[in-house]
N, C-alpha and C positions, 0 to 999 in steps of 0.2 A: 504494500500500500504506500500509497506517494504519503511524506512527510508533511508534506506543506496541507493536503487533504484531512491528516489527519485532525492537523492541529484545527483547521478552519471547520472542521465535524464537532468537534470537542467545543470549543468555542461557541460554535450555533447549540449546541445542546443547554452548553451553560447559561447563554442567554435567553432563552425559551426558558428556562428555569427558573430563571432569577422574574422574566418579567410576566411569570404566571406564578409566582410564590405569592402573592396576597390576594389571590385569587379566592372567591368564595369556591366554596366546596361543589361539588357538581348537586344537583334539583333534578329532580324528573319526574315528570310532567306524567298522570293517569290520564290515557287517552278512553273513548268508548268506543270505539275501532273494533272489530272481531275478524281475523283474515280468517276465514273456514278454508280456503285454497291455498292457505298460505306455505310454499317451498319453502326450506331453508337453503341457505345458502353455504355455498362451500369456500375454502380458501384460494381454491381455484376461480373461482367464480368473482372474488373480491380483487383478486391479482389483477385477472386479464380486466374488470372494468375499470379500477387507478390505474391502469397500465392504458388505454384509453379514452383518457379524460383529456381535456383541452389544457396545455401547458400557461391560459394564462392565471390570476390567482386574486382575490379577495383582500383589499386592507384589513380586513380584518383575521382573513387566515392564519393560524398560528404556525403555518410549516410553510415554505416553499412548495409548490405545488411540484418543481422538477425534482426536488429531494422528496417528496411522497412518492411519486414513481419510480425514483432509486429504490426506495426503499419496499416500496411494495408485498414483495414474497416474504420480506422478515416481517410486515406488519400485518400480513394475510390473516392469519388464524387468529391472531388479536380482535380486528375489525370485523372477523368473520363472527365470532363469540360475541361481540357486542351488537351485529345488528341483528343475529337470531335470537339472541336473548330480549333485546328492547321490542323485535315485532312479536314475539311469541307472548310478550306479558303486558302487551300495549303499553308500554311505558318508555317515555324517550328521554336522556339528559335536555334538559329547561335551556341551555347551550344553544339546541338544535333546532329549537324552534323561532331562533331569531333568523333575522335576515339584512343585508347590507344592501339599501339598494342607492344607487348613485343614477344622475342625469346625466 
């Protein structure tokens, strides 16, 4: 692994850390939603759609959208667990249900 990558990975992780540390705790939200058809999803399934999604990204995103991509397949099963779990018990992080819209 390149040196210079490494540090600048290190770095972004620490700042993401630092400026989500006073962060209130995560909220979630009971939906009355009921998917009867509802698939779960797999980590394959979670890969290949971060893996095409459009490269541009939200002010308010807390990640680079091309380091989501990078990162992907380590974060698959993560992501894959939290959206089968939040659709299965109709319950989403209070996070998700905002929105950034600009003119």
């Amino acid at each position: 692994m390149d040196v210079a990558f490494h540090y600048f990975s290190d770095k972004k992780v620490a700042d993401i850390r630092a400026s989500t540390s006073s962060a209130a705790p995560l909220e979630f939200v009971k939906t009355n939603c009921v998917f009867l058809g509802f698939q779960p999803v797999s980590p394959d399934d979670v890969a290949a759609t971060v893996g095409g999604l459009p490269s541009k990204q939200c002010a308010t995103d807390p990640i680079p959208t091309w380091l989501l991509k990078e990162c992907a397949d380590d974060l698959a099963l993560f992501l894959c667990r939290l959206f089968n779990h939040s659709l299965q018990l109709g319950v989403v992080p209070a996070a998700f249900v905002s929105a950034y819209i600009s003119g």
